[in-house]
C-alpha positions as CSV (number, residue, x, y, z in Angstrom):
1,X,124.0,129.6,82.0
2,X,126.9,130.6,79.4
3,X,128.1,128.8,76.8
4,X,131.9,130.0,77.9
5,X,130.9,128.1,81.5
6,X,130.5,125.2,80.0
7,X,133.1,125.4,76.8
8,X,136.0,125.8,79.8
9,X,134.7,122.9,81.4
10,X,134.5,120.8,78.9
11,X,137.7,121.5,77.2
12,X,139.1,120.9,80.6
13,X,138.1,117.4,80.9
14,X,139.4,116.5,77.5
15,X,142.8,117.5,78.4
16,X,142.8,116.0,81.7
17,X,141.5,112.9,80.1
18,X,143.9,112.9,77.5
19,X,146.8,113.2,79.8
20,X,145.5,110.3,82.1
21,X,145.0,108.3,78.9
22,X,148.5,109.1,77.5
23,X,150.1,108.0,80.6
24,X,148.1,105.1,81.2
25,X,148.5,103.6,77.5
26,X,152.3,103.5,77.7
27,X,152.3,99.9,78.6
28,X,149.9,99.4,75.6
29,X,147.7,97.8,78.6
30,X,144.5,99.7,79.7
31,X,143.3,98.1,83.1
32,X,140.3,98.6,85.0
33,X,142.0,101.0,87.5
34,X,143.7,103.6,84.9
35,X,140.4,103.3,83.3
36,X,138.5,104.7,86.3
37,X,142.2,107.3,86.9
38,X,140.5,108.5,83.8
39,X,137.1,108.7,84.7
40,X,137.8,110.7,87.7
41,X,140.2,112.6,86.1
42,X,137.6,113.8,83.4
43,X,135.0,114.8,86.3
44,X,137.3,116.3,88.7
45,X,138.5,118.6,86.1
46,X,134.7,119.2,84.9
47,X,133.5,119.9,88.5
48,X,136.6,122.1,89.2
49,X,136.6,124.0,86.2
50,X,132.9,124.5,85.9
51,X,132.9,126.2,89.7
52,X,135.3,128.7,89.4
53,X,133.6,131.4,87.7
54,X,135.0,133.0,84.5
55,X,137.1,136.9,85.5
56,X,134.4,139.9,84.9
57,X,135.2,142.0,82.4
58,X,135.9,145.3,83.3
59,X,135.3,148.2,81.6
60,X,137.7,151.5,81.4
């Protein structure tokens, strides 16, 4: 397993997280159903991220 793999992945989630949160807070409310628009926000973008592999490098 490599650390880039999991780096990607994880700095996915934050932003997608961050976005959902951003756009959810505007109302200075935080209900139950942006909080789980976050949640699956955070994993989608973990699961996503994490499968597509990272481009070989190539050598010339």
């Amino acid at each position: 397993m490599r650390i880039a793999s999991i780096a990607k992945s994880v700095i996915a989630g934050a932003a997608a997280g961050a976005a959902a949160a951003a756009t959810a807070a505007q109302d200075s409310v935080l209900t139950t159903g942006e909080g789980v628009t976050i949640a699956l926000a955070v994993l989608g973008a973990w699961g996503i991220t994490y499968a597509v592999p990272n481009k070989p490098k190539t050598t010339v």
